[in-house]
N, C-alpha and C positions, 0 to 999 in steps of 0.2 A: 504494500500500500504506500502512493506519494504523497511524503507531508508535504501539508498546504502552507504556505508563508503568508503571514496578513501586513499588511504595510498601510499605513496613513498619507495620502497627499493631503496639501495643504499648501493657498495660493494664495496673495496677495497682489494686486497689479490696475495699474489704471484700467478704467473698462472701456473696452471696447470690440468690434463685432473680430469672432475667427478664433476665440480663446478656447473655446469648448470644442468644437471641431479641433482644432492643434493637440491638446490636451488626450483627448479621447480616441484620435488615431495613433497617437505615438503610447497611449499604455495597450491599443491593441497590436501594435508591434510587436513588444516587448512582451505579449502572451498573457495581459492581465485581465482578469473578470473586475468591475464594480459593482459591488457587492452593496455599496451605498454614495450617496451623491446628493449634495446641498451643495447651495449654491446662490449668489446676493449682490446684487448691485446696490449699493448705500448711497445715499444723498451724495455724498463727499464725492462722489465719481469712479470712488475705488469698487471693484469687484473682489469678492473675497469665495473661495471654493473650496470643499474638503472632500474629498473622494474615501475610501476605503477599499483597499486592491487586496485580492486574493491570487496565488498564483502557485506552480509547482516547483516545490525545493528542487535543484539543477535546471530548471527550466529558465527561473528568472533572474536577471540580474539582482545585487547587492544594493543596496538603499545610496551606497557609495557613488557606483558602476553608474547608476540609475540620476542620480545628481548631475555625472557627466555627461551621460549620453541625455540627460533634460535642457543642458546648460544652453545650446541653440534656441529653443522656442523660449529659455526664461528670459534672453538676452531682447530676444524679440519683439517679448510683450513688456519689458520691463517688472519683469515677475521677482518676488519673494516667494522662492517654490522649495519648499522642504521634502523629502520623502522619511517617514517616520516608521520603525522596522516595530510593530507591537509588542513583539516580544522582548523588550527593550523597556523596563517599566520606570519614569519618574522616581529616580531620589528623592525623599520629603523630609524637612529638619519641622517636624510640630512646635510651637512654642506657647506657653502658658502659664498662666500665675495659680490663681486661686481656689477660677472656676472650673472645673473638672469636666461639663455635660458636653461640649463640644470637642473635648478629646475623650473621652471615651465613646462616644459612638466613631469618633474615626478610627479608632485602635479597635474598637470590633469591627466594626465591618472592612479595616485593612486585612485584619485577622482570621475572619470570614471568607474570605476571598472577593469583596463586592466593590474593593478600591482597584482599579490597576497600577499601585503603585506602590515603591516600597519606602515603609518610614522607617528611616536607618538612626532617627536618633530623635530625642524628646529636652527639649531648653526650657528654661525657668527662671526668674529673679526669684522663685521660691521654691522650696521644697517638699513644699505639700503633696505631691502627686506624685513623689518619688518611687514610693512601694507600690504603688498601680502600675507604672511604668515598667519597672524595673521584673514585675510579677510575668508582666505580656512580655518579657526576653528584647526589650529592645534598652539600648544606653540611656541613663539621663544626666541632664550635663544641666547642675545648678550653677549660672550664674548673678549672683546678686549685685545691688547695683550701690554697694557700698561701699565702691572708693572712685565712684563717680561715672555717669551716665556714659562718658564719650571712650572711656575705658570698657566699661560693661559691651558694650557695641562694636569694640576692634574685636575683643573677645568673640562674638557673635559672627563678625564677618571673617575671623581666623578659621572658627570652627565649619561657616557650610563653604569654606577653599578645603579646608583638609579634610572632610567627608563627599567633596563634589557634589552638594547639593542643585538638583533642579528645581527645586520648589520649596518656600516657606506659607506655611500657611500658623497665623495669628489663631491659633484656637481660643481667643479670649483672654491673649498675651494686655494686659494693662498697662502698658506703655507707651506714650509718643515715642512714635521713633524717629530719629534727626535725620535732615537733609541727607547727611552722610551714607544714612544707612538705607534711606529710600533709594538711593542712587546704587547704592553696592545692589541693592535685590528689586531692581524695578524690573518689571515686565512679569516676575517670580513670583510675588510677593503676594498672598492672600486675606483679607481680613475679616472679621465677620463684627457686624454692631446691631444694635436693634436700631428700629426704626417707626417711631411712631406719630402717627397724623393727630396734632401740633405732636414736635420732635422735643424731647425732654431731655438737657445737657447736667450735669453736677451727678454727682450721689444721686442712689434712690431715685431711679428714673421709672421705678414700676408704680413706688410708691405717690409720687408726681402724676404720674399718668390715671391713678386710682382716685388723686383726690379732683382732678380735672375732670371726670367720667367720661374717658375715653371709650372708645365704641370698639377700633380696630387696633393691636399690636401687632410688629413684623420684624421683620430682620431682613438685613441687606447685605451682601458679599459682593465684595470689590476689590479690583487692585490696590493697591496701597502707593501712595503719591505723598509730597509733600502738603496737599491739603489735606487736612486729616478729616478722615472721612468722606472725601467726597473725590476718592479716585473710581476709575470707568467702572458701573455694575455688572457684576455676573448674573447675581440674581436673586431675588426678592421673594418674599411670600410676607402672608398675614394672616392675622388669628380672630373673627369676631368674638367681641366681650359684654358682656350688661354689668348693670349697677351689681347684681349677685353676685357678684365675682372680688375679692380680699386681694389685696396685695399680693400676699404670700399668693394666691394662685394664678395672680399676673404674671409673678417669676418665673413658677413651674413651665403656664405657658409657653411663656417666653423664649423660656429656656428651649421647649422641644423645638419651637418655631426655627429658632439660631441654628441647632443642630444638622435639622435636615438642610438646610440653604446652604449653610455650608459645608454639607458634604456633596451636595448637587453640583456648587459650585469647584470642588476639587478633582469630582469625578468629570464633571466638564472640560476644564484644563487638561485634566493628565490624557483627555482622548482626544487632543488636538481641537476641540470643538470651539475654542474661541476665538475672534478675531477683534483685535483691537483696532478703533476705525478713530482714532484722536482721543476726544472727551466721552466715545461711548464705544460700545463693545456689539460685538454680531456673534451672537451666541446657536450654534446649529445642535439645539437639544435633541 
């Protein structure tokens, strides 16, 4: 029996007419089935495309082989054209303080097998989550922010160079983090916040939201920029509330809400499925 190889294309490129014809004869060339196919012309004028190619081991080129024999029509169309080999999973460095609900359902379901990705290591200004961590067999590297913020953050950017980190994602990491450090991990870099319609900043934002009788709670996952908070969305959800509802089950809420968002949004990224278009994102869920 021939194993089957899955590969991810993934395009970027001004739009215009001849890209999908170019594209779709040269992977029937090269012997590939598309197995799936999105695809998006955005305001901006850029066209963004993600194929998913399946092909036979000896049959098809290397994801390498495949870059060079693409490199003519990327030059052509002015293309950002990746080929992405699946069985190649995202490195991910988790990072977290206090709150626990958003790393532990992505350490299950990593664990589970429902992430494609592998989290090679878990970061901290605290040590709360240590024996959770350390229990699921993966490293935990507490760094505290006790002899000062721009120190704690060379540390952070030393650690995902020496594990080759592809991806950080903020599990509820309480931190601003500097200019510095958006810059070392932009494009990487995940965070999840709530979000609620009026949006509540300080302490006790469920508590705020309870005494306001808010209607709807959400949560929002984003890249992470120097505005805090308000880098491109991955994606969003919401939880309806009534007066019945206490604080404390604002949280719980809340809390699931954060959860799944961003894990939809990490499972999103790690399958090539996002496309950054400036201030917003083209997300092919």
């Amino acid at each position: 029996m021939t194993d089957e190889i899955a590969y991810i294309l993934t395009i970027t490129c001004p739009d215009r007419g001849g890209i999908v014809a170019a594209v779709s004869t040269f992977l029937h060339e090269q012997q590939f089935s598309i197995t799936e196919a999105h695809q998006h012309s955005a305001s901006e004028g850029l066209f963004c495309m993600r194929l998913a190619l399946a092909g036979s081991a000896g049959s098809v080129p290397d994801v390498a082989t495949l870059a060079t024999l693409f490199a003519p029509i990327a030059t052509r169309f002015g293309m950002d054209a990746q080929f992405h080999d699946t069985a190649v999973r995202p490195r991910v460095l988790l990072m977290v303080s206090k709150f626990g609900h958003c790393l532990h359902d992505l350490m299950h379901r990593w664990r589970s097998g429902q992430l494609p990705v592998d989290i090679v290591a878990v970061g901290s200004n605290h040590d709360d989550m240590r024996s959770f961590v350390e229990w699921c067999g993966v490293p935990y590297h507490h760094l505290p922010v006790t002899d000062g913020k721009a120190a704690q953050e060379q540390q952070l950017i030393a650690l995902t160079e020496a594990l080759a980190i592809d991806l950080v994602v903020l599990a509820r990491y309480m931190q601003v983090l500097s200019p510095t450090l958006c810059a070392a991990w932009a494009g990487r870099c995940i965070n999840i916040h709530h979000s609620f319609l009026p949006s509540f900043k300080g302490a006790k934002p469920y508590t705020q939201a309870h005494a306001r009788g808010v209607k709807i709670i959400g949560a929002t996952a984003h890249y992470v920029t120097t505005d805090l908070d308000e880098g491109p969305i991955i994606e969003q959800d919401i939880r309806r509330v009534s007066h019945t509802r206490s604080p404390a089950e604002l949280v719980l809420m809340g809390q699931e809400v954060e959860a799944s968002v961003l894990v939809r949004a990490v499972r999103w990224h790690a399958e090539r499925r996002v496309f950054g278009t400036g201030q917003r994102t083209v997300v092919f869920d």
